[in-house]
N, C-alpha and C positions, 0 to 999 in steps of 0.2 A: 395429173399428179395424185398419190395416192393420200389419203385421208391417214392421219399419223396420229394412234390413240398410245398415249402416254401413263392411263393408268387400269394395266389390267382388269383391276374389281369395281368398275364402272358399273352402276347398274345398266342392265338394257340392251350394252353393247352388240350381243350376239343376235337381238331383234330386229334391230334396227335398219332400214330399210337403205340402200345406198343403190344410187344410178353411175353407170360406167360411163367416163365422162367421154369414150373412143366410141361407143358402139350403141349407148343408152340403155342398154340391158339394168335392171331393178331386182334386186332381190335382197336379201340378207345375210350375212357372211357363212351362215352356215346353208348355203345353199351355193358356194363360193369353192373354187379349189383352194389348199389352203398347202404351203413352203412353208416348213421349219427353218428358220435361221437360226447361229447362234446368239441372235440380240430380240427377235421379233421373229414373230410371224408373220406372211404374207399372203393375202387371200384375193386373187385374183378374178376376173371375170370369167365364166364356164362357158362365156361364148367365144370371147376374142382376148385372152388371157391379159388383160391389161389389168394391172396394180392398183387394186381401188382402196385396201385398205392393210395398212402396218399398225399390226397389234405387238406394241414393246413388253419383253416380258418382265416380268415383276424384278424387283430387288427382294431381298430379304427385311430389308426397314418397310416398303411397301404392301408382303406378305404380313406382317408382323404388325401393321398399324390396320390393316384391312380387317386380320383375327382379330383385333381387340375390339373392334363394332361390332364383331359377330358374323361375318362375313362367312357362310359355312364353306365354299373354296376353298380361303385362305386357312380356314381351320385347317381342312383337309391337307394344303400341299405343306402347309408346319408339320403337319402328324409326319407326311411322308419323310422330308427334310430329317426328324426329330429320330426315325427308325432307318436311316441311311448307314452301315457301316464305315465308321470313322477310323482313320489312319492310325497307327500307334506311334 
């Protein structure tokens, strides 16, 4: 079963070292193929494509409590948010 991180701006996350629990493969997510969903991404094993890790993506309170620590991410995907054309 796959490792389920619930708060995007975790520090570390993308270092951090994970074993596939089908095949024992070790690496780090970015070393992982990685499926966009519409709720999460999914970063799979590059050897035997088994689901090791679901990163849920942000909320906007989540984005918005992570910028106010300082989070430069979270700055960044506000800025983007902030310069998005709005509907009339």
């Amino acid at each position: 079963m796959a490792l389920t991180l619930d708060n995007y701006f975790i520090a570390g996350w993308r270092e951090q070292v994970h074993t596939c629990p089908a095949c024992e493969w070790q690496g780090t997510s970015r070393q992982m193929s990685m499926e966009l969903h519409e709720d999460e991404a999914e970063f799979d094993c590059p050897q035997c494509e088994n689901p090791i890790l679901l990163v849920l993506h942000p909320s906007l309170a989540q984005m918005q409590a992570a910028a106010a620590e300082g989070h430069p991410e979270a700055i960044e995907h506000l800025a983007i948010l902030a310069s998005a054309p709005r509907p009339d």
